[in-house]
N, C-alpha and C positions, 0 to 999 in steps of 0.2 A: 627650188625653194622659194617662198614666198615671205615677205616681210614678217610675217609673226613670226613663221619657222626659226628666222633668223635671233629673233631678239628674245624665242626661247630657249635658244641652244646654248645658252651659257648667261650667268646671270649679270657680267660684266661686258662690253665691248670694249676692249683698249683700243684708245685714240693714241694714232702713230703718227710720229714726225721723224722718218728715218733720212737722214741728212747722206749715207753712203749704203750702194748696195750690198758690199760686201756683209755688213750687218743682215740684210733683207730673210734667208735663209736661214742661222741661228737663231734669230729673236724671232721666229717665226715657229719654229723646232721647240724653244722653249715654252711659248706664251701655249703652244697645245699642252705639251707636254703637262703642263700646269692647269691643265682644263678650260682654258678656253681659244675656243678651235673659231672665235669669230673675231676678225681680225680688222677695222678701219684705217687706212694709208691716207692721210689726210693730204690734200694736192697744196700743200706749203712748201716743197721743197722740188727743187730740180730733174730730181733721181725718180719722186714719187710713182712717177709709170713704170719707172723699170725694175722700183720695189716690186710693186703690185703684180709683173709678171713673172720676178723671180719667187716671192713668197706663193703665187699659184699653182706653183711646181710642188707645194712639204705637202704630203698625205695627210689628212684632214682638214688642211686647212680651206675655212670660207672668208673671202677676200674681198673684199670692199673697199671703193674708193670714197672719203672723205671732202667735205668742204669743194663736194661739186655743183656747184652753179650755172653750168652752162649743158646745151645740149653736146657742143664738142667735147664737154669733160667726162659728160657719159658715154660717148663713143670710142673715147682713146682708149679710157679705164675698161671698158669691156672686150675691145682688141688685145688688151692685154691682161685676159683674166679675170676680170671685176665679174661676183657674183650680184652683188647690189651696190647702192648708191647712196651718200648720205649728203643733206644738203646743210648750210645753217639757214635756211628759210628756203621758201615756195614759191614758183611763179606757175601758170600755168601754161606756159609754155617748158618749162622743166618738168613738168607732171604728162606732158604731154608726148615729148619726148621719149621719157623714160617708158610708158607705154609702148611707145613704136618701138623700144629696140628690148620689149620684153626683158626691162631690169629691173628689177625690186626697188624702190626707194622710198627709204627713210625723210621724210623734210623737216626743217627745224619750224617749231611756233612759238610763238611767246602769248599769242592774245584769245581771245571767244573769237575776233574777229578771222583771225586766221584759222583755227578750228573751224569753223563754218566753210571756209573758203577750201579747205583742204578736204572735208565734208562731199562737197557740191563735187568736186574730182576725183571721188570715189576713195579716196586717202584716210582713213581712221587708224591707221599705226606712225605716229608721229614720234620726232626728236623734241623735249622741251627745252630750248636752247636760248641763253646760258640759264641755266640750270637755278643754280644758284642767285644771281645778279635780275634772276626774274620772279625772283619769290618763292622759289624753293618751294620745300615739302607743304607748307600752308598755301600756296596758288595752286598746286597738286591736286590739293584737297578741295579747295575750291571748286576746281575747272569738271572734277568727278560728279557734281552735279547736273547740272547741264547736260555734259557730255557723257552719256553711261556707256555708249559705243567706241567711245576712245580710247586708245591706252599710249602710253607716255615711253621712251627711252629718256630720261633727265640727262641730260651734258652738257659740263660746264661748271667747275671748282667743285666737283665732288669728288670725296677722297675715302677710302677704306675706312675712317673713321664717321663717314654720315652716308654710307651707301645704302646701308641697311634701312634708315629716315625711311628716303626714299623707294627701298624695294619692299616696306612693307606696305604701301599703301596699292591698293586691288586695282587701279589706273596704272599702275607701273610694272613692265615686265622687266627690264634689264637694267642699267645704267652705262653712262658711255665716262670713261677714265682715263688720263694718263697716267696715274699714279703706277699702272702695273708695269711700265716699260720706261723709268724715267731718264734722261738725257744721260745721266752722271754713269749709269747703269750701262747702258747703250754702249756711249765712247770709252767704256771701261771694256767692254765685251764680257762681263759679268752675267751670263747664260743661265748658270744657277740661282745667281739672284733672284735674276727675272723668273725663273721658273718656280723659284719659292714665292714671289709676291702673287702671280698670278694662280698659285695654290689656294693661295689664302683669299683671296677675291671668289674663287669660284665654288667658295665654300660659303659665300653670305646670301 
């Protein structure tokens, strides 16, 4: 798969902070179950590798590692599964990387300047990251001037109540979320929850 594949396979990405594996495989089971089969493990927490190889195991699921930064964080994440990669910002040297070990990534932008930069590294499917706290659906629409080969995943205090903003403008394919997997959920092991909330996300 290749990065657009990925960020049209479902119109949501849940952002994951899975703190124990045991969770890794039901909230992996429901979040498809619930229609969306694209899944980021963001590298915040301890376990995060051995989510990302235990979630690689549920049928349908496409796996990706979160909040990776480094060259060694795309190589663990892909020894253990990782379909792609999602950065909150660009080096090139991470763009370069990711190349050599043929893994899809996603990188976060906030500026024209980094647009341009991500441009030059042959990178036109970007993360607009934080989302929100960078101007939102109006810098969105903005940056769709300029840039008419770009297209946006927004992540970053977007919530089931303004995804839509966002996924209706022609620069934006997906949005990236916690709202569909949240903490309270999680450490409840509340499977159905989660599988209802991510119903209702993969319906906007």
């Amino acid at each position: 798969m290749n990065v657009k594949d990925i960020m049209t396979a479902a119109p949501v990405i849940p952002v994951l902070e899975v703190t124990s594996v045991d969770h890794a495989i039901p909230l992996a089971e429901a979040l498809i179950a619930g229609g969306l089969p694209v899944l980021e493990v963001t590298l915040r927490t301890p376990e995060a590798l051995d989510v990302i190889k235990a979630m690689s195991t549920v049928p349908g699921a496409i796996v990706g590692v979160g909040t990776a930064t480094t060259a060694v964080h795309l190589q663990q994440a892909q020894l253990c599964g990782a379909q792609f990669a999602v950065s909150p910002g660009l080096t090139s040297q991470l763009a370069t990387s990711a190349k050599e070990l043929n893994i899809p990534l996603l990188p976060g932008v906030q500026t024209s300047g980094e647009i341009m930069k991500a441009a030059e590294l042959g990178l036109t499917e970007l993360k607009f990251f934080p989302a929100t706290a960078a101007g939102g659906v109006p810098m969105l629409k903005a940056l769709g001037g300029p840039f008419k080969e770009t297209v946006f995943c927004p992540t970053g205090g977007i919530s089931i109540d303004t995804a839509n903003d966002f996924l209706s403008l022609s620069n934006v394919l997906c949005v990236g979320g916690s709202w569909v997997a949240p903490k309270a959920l999680v450490n409840a092991q509340d499977w159905t929850g989660i599988e209802e909330l991510a119903r209702a996300a993969s319906k906007l």
